[in-house]
C-alpha positions as a Python dict, from the first residue, in 0.01 Angstrom:
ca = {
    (1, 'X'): (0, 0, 0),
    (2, 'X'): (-396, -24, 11),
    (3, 'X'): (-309, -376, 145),
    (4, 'X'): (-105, -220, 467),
    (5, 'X'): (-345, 50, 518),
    (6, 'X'): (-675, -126, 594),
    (7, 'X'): (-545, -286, 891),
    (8, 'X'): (-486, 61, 1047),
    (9, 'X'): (-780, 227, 933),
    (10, 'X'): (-987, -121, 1098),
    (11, 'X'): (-810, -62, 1438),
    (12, 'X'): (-859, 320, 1421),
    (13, 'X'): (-1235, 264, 1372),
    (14, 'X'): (-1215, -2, 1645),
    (15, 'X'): (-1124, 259, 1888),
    (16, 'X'): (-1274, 570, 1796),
    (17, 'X'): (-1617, 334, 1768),
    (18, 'X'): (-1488, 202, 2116),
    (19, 'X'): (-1573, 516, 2296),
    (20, 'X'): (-1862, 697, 2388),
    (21, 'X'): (-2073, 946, 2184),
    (22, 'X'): (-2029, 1227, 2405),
    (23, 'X'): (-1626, 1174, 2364),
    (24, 'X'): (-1698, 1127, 1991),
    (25, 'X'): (-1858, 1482, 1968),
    (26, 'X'): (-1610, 1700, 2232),
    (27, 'X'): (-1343, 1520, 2022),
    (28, 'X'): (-1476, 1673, 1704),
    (29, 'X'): (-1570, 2006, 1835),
    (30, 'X'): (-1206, 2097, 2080),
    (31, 'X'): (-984, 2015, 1773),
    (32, 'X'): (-1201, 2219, 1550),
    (33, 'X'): (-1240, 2534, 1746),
    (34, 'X'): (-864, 2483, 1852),
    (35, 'X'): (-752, 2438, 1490),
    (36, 'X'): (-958, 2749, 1390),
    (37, 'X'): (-887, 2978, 1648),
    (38, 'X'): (-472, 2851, 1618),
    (39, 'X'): (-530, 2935, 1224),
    (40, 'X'): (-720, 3268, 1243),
    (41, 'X'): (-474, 3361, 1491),
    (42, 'X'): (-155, 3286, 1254),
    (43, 'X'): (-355, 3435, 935),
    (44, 'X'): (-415, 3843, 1173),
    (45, 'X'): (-50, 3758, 1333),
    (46, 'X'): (68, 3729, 955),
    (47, 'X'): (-133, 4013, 814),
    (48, 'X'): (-54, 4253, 1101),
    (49, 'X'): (304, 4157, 1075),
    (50, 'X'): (334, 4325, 707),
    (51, 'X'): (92, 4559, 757),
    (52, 'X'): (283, 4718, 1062),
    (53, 'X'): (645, 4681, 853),
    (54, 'X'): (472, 4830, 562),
    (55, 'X'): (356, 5159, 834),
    (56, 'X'): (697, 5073, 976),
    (57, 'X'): (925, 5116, 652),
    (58, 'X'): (700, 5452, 543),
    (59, 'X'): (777, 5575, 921),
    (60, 'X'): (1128, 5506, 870),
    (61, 'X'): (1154, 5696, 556),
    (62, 'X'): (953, 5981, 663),
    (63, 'X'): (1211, 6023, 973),
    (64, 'X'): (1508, 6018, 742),
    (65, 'X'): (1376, 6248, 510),
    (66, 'X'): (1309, 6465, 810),
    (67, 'X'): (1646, 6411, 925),
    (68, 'X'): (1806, 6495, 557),
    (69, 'X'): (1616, 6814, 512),
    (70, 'X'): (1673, 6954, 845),
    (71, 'X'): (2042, 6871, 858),
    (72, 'X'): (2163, 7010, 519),
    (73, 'X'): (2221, 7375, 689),
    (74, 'X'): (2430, 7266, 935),
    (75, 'X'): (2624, 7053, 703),
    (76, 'X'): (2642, 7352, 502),
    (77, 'X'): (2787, 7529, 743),
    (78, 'X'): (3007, 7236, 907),
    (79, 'X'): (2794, 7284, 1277),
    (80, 'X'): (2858, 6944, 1388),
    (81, 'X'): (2694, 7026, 1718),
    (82, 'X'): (2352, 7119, 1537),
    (83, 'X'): (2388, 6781, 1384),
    (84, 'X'): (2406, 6624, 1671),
    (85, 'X'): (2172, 6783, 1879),
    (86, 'X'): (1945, 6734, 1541),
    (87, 'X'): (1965, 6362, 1558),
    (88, 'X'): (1976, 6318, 1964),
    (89, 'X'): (1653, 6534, 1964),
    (90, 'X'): (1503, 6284, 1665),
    (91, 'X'): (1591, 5994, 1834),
    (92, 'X'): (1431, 6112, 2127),
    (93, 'X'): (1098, 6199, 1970),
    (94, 'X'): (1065, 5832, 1829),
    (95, 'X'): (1062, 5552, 2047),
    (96, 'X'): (1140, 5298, 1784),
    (97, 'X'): (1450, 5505, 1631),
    (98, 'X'): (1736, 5225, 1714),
    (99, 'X'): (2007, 5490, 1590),
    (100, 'X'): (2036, 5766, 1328),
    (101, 'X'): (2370, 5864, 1171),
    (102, 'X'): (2487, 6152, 882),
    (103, 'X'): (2740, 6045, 616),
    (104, 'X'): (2936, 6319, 403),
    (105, 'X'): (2958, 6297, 18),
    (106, 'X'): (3222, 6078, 37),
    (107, 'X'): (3093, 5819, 282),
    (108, 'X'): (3245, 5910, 579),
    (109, 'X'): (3066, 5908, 919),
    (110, 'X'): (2992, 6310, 1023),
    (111, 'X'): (2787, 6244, 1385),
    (112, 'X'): (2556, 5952, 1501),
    (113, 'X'): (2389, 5870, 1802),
    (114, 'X'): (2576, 5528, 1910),
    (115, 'X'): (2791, 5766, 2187),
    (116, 'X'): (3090, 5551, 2200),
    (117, 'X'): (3161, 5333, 1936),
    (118, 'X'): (3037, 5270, 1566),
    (119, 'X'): (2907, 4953, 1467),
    (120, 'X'): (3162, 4782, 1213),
    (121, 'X'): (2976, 4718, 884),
    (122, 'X'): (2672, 4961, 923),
    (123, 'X'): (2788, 5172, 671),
    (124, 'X'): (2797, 4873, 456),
    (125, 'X'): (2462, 4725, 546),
    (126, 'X'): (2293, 5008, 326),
    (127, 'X'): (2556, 5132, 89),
    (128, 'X'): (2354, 5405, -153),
    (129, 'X'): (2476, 5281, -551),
    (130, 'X'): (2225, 5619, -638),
    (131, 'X'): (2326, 5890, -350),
    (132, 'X'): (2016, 6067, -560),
    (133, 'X'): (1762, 5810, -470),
    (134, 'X'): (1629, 5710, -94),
    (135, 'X'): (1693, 5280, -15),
    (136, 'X'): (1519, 5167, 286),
    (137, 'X'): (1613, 4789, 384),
    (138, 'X'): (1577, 4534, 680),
    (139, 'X'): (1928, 4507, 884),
    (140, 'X'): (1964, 4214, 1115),
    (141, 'X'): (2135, 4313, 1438),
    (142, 'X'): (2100, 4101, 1788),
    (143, 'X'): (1825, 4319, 1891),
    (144, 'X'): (1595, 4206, 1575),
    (145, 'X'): (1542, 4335, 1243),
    (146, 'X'): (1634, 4705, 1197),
    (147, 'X'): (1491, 4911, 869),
    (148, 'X'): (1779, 5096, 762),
    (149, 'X'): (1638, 5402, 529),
    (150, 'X'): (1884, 5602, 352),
    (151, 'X'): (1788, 5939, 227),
    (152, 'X'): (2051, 6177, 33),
    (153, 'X'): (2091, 6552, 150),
    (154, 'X'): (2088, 6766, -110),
    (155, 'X'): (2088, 6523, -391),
    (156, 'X'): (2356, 6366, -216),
    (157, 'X'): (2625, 6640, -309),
    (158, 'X'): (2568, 6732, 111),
    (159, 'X'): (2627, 6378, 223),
    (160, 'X'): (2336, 6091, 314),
    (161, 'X'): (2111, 6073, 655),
    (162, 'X'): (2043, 5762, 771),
    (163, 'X'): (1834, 5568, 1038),
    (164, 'X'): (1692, 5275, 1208),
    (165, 'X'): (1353, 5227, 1300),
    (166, 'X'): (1343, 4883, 1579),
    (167, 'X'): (1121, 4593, 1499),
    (168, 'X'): (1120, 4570, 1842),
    (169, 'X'): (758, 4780, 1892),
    (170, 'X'): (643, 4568, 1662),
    (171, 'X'): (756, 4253, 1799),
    (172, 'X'): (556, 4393, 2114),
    (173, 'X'): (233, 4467, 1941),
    (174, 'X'): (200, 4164, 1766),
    (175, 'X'): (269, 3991, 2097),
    (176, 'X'): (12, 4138, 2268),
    (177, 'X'): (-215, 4067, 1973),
    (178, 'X'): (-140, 3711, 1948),
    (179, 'X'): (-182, 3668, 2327),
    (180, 'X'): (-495, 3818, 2326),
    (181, 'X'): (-591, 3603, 2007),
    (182, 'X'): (-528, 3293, 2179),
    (183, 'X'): (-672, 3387, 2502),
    (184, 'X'): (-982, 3462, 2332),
    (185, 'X'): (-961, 3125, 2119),
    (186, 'X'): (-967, 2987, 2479),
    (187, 'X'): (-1214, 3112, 2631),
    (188, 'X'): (-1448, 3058, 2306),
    (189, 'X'): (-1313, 2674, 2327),
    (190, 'X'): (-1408, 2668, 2702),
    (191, 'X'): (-1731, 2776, 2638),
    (192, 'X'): (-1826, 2560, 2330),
    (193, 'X'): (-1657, 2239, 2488),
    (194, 'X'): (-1946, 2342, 2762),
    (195, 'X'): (-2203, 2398, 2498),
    (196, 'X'): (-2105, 2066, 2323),
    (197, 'X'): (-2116, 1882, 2641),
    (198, 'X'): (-2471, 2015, 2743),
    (199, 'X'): (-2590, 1920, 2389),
    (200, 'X'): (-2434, 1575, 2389),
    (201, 'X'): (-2625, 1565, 2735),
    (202, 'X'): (-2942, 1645, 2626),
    (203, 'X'): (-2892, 1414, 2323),
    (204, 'X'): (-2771, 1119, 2501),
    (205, 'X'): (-2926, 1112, 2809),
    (206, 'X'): (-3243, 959, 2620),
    (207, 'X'): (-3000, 712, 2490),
    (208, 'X'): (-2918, 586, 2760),
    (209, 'X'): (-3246, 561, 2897),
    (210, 'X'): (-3323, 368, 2608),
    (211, 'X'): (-3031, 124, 2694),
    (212, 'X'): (-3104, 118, 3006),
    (213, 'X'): (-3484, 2, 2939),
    (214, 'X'): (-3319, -228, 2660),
    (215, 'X'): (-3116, -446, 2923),
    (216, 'X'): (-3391, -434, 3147),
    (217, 'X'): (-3628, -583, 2890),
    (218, 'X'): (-3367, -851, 2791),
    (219, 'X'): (-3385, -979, 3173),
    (220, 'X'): (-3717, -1047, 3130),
    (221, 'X'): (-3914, -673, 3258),
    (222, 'X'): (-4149, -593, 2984),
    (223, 'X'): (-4328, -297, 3204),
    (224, 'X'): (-4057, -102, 3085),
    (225, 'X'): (-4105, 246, 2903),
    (226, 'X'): (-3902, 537, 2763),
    (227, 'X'): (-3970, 901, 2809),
    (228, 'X'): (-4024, 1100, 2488),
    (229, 'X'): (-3784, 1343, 2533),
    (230, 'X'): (-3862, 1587, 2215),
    (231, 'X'): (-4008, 1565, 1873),
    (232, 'X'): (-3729, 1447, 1703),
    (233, 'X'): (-3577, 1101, 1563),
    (234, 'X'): (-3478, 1041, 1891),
    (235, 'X'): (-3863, 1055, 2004),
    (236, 'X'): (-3980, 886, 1720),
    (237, 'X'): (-3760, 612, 1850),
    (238, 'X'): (-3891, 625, 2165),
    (239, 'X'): (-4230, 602, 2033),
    (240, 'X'): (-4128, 286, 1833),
    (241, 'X'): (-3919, 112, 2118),
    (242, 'X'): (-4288, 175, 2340),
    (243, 'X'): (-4499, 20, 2099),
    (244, 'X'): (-4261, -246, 2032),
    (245, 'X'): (-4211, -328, 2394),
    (246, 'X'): (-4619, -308, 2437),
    (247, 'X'): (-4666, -572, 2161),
    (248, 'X'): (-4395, -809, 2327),
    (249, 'X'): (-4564, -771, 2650),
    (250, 'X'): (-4903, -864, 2487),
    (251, 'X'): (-4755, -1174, 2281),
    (252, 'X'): (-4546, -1254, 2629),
    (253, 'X'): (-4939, -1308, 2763),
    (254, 'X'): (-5042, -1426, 2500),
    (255, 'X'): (-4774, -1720, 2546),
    (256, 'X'): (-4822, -1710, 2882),
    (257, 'X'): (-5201, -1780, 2854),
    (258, 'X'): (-5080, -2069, 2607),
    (259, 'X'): (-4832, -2242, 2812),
    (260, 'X'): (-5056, -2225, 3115),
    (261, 'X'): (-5352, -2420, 2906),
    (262, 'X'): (-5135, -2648, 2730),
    (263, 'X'): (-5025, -2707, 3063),
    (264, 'X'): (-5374, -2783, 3207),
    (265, 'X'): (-5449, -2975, 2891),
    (266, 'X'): (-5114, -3147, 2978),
    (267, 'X'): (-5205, -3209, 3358),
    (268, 'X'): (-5532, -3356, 3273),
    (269, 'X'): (-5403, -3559, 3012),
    (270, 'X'): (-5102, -3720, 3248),
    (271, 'X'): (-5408, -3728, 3513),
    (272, 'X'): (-5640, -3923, 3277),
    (273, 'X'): (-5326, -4142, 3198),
    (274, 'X'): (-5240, -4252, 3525),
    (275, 'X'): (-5569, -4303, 3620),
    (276, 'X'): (-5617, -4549, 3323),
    (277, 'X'): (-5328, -4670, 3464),
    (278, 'X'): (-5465, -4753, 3802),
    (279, 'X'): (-5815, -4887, 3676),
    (280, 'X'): (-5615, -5136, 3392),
    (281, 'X'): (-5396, -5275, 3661),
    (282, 'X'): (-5639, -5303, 3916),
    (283, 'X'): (-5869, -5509, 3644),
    (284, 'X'): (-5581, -5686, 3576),
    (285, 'X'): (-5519, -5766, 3915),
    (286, 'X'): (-5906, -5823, 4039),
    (287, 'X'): (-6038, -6003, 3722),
    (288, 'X'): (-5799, -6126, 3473),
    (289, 'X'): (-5556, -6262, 3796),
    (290, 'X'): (-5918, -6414, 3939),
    (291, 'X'): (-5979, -6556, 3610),
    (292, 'X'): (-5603, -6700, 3543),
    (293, 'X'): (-5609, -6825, 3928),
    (294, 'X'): (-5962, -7005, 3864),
    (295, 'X'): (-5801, -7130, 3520),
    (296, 'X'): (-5545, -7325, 3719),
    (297, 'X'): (-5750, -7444, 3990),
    (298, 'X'): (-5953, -7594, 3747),
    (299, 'X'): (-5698, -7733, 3541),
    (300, 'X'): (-5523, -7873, 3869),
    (301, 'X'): (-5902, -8014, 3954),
    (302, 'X'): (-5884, -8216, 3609),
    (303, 'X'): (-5548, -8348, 3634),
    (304, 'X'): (-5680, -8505, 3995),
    (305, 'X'): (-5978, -8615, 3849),
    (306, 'X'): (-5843, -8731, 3485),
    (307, 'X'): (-5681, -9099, 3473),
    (308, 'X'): (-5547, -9081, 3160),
    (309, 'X'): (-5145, -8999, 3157),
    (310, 'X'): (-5203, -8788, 2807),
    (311, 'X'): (-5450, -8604, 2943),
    (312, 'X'): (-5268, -8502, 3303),
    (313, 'X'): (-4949, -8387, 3115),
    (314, 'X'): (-5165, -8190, 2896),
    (315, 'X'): (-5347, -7980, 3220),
    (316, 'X'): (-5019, -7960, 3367),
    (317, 'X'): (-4854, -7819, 3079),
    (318, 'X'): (-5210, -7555, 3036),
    (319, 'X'): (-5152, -7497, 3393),
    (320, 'X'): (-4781, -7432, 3392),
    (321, 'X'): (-4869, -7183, 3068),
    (322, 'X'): (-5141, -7034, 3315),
    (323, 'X'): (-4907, -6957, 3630),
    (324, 'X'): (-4627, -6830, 3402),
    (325, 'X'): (-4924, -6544, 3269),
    (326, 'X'): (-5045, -6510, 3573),
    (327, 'X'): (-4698, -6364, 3719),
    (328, 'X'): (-4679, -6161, 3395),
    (329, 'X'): (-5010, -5992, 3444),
    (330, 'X'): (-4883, -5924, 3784),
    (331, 'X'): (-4573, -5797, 3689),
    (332, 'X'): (-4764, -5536, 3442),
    (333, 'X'): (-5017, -5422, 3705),
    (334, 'X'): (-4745, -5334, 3894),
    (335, 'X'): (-4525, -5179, 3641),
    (336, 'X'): (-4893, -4979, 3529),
    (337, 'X'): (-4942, -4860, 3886),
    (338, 'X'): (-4733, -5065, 4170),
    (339, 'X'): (-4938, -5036, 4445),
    (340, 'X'): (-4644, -5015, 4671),
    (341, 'X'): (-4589, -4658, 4586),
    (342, 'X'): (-4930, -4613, 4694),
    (343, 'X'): (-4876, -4770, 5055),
    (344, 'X'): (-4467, -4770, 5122),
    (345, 'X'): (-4427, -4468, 4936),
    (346, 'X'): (-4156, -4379, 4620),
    (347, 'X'): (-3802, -4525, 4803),
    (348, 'X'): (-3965, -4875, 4855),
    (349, 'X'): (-4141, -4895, 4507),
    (350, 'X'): (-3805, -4745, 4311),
    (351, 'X'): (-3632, -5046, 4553),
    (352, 'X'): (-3854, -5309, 4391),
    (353, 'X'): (-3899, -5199, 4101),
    (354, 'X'): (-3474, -5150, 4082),
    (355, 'X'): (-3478, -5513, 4210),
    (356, 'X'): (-3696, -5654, 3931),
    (357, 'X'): (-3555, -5453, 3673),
    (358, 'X'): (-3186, -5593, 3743),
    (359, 'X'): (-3340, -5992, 3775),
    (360, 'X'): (-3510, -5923, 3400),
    (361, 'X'): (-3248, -5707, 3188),
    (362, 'X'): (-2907, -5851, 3386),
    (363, 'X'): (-2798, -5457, 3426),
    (364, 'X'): (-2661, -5409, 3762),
    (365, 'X'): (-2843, -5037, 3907),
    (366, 'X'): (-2667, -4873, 4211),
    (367, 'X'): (-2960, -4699, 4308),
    (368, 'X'): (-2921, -4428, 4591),
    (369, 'X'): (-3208, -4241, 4787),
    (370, 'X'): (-3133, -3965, 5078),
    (371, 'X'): (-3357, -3754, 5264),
    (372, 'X'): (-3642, -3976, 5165),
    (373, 'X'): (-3670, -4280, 5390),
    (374, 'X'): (-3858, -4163, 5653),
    (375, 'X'): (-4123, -3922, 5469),
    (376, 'X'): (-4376, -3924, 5158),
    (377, 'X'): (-4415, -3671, 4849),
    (378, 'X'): (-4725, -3532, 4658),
    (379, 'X'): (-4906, -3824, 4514),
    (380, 'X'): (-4829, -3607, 4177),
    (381, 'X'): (-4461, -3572, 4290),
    (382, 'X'): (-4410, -3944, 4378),
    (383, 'X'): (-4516, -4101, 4041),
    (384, 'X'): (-4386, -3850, 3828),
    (385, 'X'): (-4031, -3952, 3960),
    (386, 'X'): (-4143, -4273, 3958),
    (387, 'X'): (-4230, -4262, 3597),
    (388, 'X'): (-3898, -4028, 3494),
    (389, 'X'): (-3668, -4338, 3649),
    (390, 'X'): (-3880, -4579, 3504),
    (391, 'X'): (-3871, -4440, 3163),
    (392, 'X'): (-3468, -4390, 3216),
    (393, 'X'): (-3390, -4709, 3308),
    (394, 'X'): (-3608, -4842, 3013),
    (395, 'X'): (-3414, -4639, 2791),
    (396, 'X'): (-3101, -4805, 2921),
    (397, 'X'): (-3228, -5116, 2845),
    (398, 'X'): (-3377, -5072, 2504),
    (399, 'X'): (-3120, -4820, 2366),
    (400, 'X'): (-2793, -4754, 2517),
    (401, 'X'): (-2638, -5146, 2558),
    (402, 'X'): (-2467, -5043, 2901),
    (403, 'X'): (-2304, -5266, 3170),
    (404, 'X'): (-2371, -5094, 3460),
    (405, 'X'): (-2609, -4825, 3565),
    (406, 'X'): (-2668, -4583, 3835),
    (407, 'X'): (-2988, -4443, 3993),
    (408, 'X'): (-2940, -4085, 4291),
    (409, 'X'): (-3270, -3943, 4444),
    (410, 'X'): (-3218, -3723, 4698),
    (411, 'X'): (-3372, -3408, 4871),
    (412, 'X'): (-3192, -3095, 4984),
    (413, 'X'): (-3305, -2773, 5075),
    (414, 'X'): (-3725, -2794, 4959),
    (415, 'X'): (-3582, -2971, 4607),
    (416, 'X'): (-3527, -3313, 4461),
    (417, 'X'): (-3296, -3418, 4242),
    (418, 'X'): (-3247, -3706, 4024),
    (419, 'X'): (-2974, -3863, 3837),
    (420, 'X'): (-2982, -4120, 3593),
    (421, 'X'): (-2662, -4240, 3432),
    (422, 'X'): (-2467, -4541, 3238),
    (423, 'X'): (-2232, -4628, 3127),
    (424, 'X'): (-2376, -4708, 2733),
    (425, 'X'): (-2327, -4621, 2383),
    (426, 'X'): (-2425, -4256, 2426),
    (427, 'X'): (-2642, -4034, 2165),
    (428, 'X'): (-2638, -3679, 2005),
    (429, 'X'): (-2895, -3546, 2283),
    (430, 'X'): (-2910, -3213, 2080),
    (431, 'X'): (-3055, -3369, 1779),
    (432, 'X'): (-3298, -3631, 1939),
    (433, 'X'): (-3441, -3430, 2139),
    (434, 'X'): (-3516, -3192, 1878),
    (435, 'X'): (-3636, -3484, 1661),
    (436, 'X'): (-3817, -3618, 1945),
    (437, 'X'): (-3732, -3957, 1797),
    (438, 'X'): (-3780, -4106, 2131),
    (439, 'X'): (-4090, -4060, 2324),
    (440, 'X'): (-3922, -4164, 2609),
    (441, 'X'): (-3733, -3868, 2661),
    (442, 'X'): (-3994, -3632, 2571),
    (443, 'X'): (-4248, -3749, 2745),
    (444, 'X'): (-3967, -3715, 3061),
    (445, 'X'): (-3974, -3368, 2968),
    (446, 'X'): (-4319, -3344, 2951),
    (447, 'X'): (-4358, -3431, 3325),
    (448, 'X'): (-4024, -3214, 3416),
    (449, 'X'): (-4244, -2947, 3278),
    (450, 'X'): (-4537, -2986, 3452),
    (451, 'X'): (-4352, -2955, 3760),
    (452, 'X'): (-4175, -2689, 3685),
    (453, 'X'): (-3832, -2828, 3681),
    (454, 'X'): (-3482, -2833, 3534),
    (455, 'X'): (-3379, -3113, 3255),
    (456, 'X'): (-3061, -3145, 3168),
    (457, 'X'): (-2899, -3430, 2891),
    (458, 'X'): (-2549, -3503, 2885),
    (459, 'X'): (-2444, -3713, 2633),
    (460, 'X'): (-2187, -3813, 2356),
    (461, 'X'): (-2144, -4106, 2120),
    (462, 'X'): (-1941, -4351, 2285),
    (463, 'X'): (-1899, -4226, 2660),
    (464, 'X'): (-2245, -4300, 2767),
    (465, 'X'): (-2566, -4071, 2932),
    (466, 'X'): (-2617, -3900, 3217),
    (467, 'X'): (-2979, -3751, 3306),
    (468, 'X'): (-3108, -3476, 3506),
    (469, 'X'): (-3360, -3403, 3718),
    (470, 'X'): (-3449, -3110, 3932),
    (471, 'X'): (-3760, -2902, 4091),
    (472, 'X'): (-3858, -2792, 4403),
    (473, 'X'): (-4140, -2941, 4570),
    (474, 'X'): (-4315, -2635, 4681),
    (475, 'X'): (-4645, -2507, 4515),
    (476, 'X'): (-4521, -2205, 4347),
    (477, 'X'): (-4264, -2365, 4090),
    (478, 'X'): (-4067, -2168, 3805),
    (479, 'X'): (-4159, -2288, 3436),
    (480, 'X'): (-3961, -2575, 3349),
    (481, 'X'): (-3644, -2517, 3148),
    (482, 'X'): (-3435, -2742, 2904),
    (483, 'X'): (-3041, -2808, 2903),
    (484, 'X'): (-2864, -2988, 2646),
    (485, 'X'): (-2506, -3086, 2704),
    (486, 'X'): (-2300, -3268, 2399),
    (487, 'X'): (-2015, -3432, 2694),
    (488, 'X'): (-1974, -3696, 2831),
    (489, 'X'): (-2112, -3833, 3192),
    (490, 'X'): (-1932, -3680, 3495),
    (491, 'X'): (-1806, -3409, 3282),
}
């Protein structure tokens, strides 16, 4: 039975819990005041009800006795007329007198006041066992209850005088009574269902200015405050929700103030970087290619000037060794900084460098650019896309053991997107990237960052890796924000 009931009582406290506190309070306070005005009325309709029949049976018997005394001449003297006029004149004197009739000693009916006709069984309703003693008692008739009070005349050796006081007055009265109850219970219900709802005002309306300032502070506003209202819990929460809301707004600066120098520190650092960059490839270029290039010209100067057949295969095999790391130091000074993005600009060095990265790893890239052809980024712009593509499709080669790959740069609206995506093994990018176990990616999202851009991983084991990229290229960028996607590419 416990079992069966919890169920109910959940979804009753689902609902009342459902609805406002306002409704929770006028739904506490209408029943109430109805239920006590409904009861209060029902305990004075019940009171005055045997009260009045009480006043009612005493007013019955002191008619009948009234009756009895008056009449016992008359019956004395057999003056049936005196009788009658006797009981038409006491009938008329009492509004609530129903009928009044005079029995003889043996029960037989001497006069009433029913004109034509004599209700069958009204003799029997009150029959007198003691014609000594008066016997009052409640008749039911179709006009209500009638109290029937019989009173002897004479002891009874003159006959019995009966009558029947009406509930009917009564009936009346306690109508009146109970209308005027409930109209009252009313009008008190009207005015404390107003008196509830101005106090559930005044105690919600702070509230709700307190939820109010709550959603505003979860978008992001942290200028918001709460009037005090009174003295009370309610302002004591006020107070606290103020300070609280100060605090966050001084760590939110505080964080601020953070990001905005690790971002500097960042900048510089990235800066430093790809200036190191620059001057390593350009040494590489200028003196180690000079010195590789004079290394072959003199070994080629020795074969011409060396006879001996040992001696010539020897400097041609040096000089072979020499061209071969001459071509790789140029292929690293232009992987450190390829000077092409410097003159051509970011579609012709992501061209070459697609070109040379298909000829060394055998992955075919479909590389697509739009909107870029004909015009050049930020310096700042162009090699940090050039370094996010680089580092993507080195990540393809290392790490994901794809067939194919695909490369989109393109530039709608003031913003650049980028999207890198194969075709590979796939990763957990949730857990890598909060492992940082490769660099690669982080240091993606280190740039993203700096920018001020969107980076989004989509990912899962077995159905390969898409990547990306997007910012806007104006100077006023948003901070950069992170999305990690467990799905597969295209999903």
């Amino acid at each position: 039975m416990r079992l069966h009931l919890r169920p109910l009582a959940a979804r009753i406290w689902a609902v009342a819990g459902a609805v406002s506190i306002r409704t929770k309070i006028l739904g506490i306070v209408l029943p109430l005041m109805l239920l006590l005005g409904v009861g209060v009325t029902l305990q004075v309709r019940s009171a005055l009800r045997r009260s009045m029949q009480v006043q009612l049976q005493a007013q019955s018997l002191s008619i009948a006795r009234d009756v009895a005394s008056r009449a016992s001449d008359p019956i004395l003297i057999n003056d049936l007329y005196a009788l009658y006029r006797l009981l038409q004149d006491t009938q008329a004197n009492h509004a609530d007198l129903r009928y009044a009739f005079i029995l003889d000693a043996d029960q037989q009916l001497v006069t009433h006041t029913f004109g034509v006709g004599f209700p069958r069984g009204l003799i029997e309703a009150n029959e007198c066992a003691d014609c000594e003693s008066q016997q009052t008692v409640p008749v039911r008739t179709t006009e209500g209850v009638v109290w029937d009070t019989a009173v002897p005349v004479l002891d009874g050796r003159a006959g019995i005088a009966r009558v029947g006081l009406s509930e009917v007055g009564l009936e009346q009265a306690l109508a009146t009574v109970t209308t005027q109850l409930l109209a009252t219970t009313l009008m008190v219900s009207i005015v404390g269902v107003a008196a509830a709802g101005f106090l559930t005002w005044i105690l919600t309306r702070p509230i709700l200015s307190l939820v109010r300032a709550t959603e505003a502070v979860g978008l992001g506003d942290l200028n918001q405050r709460v009037k005090k209202w009174a003295d009370d819990e309610i302002g004591a929460l006020a107070e606290a929700f103020n300070e609280m809301i100060a605090k966050l707004r001084k760590a939110e600066l505080e964080r601020a103030e953070r990001d905005h120098l690790r971002a500097q520190l960042l900048e510089s650092v990235i800066s430093a970087q790809e200036d190191e960059r620059k001057r390593i490839a350009r040494e590489l270029h200028d003196e180690t290619g000079q010195a590789l290039t004079s290394l072959m010209l003199g070994l080629r100067t020795l074969m011409e000037a060396c006879p001996e057949p040992v001696v010539k295969a020897q400097a041609a095999e040096l000089r072979s060794i020499a061209a071969r790391t001459l071509d790789n130091v140029h292929n690293l000074s232009r992987e450190l900084r390829p000077s092409v993005l410097d003159d051509l600009g970011l579609a012709a060095a992501l061209e070459r460098y697609v070109s040379e990265y298909e000829q060394r790893t055998r992955v075919p890239v479909d590389l697509a650019i739009r909107g870029l052809s004909s015009r050049r980024l930020p310096p700042a712009v162009e090699i940090a896309l050039y370094r996010i593509i680089q580092e993507g499709l080195t990540n393809i080669a290392r790490h994901a053991e794809a067939n194919s790959a695909s490369v989109l740069l393109e530039m709608r609206n003031g913003s650049i997107r980028a999207i890198i995506e194969d075709d590979g093994c796939g990763f957990d990018p949730e857990r890598v990237l909060a492992s940082k176990e490769r660099l690669g990616l982080y240091g993606m999202q280190e740039r993203i960052q700096l920018l001020g851009g969107t980076f989004t991983v989509e990912s899962r084991p077995g159905q390969g890796t898409s990547l990306y990229v997007e910012f806007g290229t104006s100077e006023n960028k948003p901070h950069a924000t992170e999305t990690l996607r467990t799905s597969a590419p295209g999903a």
